[in-house]
C-alpha positions as CSV (number, residue, x, y, z in Angstrom):
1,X,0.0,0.0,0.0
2,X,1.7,3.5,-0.9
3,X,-0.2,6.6,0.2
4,X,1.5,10.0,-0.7
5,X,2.0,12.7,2.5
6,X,0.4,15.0,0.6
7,X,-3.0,13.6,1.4
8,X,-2.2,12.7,4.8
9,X,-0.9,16.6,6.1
10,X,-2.7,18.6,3.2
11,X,0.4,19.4,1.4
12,X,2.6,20.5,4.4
13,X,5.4,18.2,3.6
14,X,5.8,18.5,-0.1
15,X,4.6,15.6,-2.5
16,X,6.5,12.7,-0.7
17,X,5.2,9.1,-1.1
18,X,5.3,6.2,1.5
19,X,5.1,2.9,1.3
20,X,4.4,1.5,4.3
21,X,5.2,-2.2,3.0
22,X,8.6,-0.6,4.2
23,X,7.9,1.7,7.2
24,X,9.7,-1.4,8.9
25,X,13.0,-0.4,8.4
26,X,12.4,3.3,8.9
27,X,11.5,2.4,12.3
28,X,14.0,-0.3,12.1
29,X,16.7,2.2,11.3
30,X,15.3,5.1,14.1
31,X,15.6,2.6,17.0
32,X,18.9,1.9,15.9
33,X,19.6,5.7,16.3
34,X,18.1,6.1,19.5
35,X,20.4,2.6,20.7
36,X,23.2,4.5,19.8
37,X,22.2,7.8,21.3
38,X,21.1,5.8,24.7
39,X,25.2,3.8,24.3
40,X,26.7,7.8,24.4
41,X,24.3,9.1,26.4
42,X,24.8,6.6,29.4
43,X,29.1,6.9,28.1
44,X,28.7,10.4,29.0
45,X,26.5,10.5,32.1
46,X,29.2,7.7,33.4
47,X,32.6,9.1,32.2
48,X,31.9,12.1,31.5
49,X,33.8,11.7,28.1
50,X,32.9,10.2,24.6
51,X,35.9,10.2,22.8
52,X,35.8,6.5,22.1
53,X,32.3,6.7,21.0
54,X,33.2,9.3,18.6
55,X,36.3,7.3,16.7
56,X,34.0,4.5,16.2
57,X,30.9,5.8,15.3
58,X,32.3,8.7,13.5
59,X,29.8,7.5,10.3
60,X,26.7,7.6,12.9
61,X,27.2,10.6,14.1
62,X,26.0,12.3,11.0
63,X,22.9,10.5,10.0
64,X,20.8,11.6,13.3
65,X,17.9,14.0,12.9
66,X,16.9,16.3,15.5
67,X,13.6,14.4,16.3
68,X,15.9,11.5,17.7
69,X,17.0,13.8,20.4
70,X,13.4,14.3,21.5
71,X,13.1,10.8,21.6
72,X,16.8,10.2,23.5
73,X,15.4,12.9,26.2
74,X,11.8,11.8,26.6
75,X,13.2,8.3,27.7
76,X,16.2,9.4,29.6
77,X,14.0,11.8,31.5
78,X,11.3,8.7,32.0
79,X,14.4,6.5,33.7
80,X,14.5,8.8,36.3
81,X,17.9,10.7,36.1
82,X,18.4,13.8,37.8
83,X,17.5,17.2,35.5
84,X,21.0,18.7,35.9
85,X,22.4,15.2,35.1
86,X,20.2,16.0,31.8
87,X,21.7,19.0,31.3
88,X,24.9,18.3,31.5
89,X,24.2,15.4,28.8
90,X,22.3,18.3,26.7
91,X,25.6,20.0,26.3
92,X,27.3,17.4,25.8
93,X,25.3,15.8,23.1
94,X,24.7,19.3,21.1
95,X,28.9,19.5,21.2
96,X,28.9,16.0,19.7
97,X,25.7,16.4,16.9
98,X,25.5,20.1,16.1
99,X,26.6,19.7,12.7
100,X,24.3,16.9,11.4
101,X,21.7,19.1,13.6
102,X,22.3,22.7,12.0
103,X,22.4,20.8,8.2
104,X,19.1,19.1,8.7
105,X,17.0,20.7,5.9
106,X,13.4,21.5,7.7
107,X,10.2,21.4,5.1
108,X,8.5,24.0,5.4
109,X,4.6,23.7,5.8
110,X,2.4,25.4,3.7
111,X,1.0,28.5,5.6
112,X,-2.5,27.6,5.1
113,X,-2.3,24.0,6.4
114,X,-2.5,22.9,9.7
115,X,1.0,23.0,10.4
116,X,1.4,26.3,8.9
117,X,-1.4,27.8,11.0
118,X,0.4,26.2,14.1
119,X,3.7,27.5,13.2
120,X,2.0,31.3,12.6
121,X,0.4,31.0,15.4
122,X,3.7,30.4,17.5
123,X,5.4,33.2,16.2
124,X,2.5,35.9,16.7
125,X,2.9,34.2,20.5
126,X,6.3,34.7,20.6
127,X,5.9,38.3,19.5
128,X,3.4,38.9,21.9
129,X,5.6,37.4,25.2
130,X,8.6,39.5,23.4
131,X,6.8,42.6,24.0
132,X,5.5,41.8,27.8
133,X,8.7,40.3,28.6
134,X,10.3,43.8,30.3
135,X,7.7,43.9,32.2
136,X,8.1,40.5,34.0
């Protein structure tokens, strides 16, 4: 079965098509990301450093998207370690991934799909708290 995205986010994410026949190893290939990220994440909560991590997984290192972080986080903050533990980590992680990170190409929605309207919405908000923000 192929459906196109198209008709699943009214055009927000250009005119991509899926098959989910292989949505397998998409997911296959995302919980391999995260496995990796948990491996350096728990490297650097324990030594503090990741320098062997890096020489071996040098090829990894570039083929994680930013959503995989809010994945890594969301569990590490559901195993229970400490929120400056977590930020420490943060830091350390965005020192390790900010290229691949920074080069990740963002679609951008159309502005009158859902998404769009969301993302229009946000930045009128952000104006608004930008402009009451001396006053707090």
């Amino acid at each position: 079965m192929c459906i196109h995205i198209h008709d699943l986010y009214d055009g927000c994410l250009m005119n991509n098509s899926i098959n989910f026949n292989s949505m397998a190893e998409f997911t296959n290939t995302k919980a391999v990301r995260i496995a990796k990220l948990k491996e350096v994440s728990k490297l650097l909560l324990e030594t503090g450093n990741a320098n062997s991590f890096i020489t071996t997984n040098k090829e990894f290192i570039s083929t994680v998207i930013p959503s995989d972080f809010i994945t890594l986080f969301d569990e590490v903050i559901k195993d229970g370690f400490p929120m400056g533990d977590v930020k420490i980590l943060t830091n350390k992680l965005l020192n390790i991934f900010h290229i691949p990170i920074r080069e990740y190409e963002r679609v951008v929605p159309k502005s009158d799909s859902f998404l769009g309207v969301l993302e229009q919405n946000n930045l009128i908000m952000t104006e608004l708290l930008d402009k009451i923000r001396p006053v707090f």
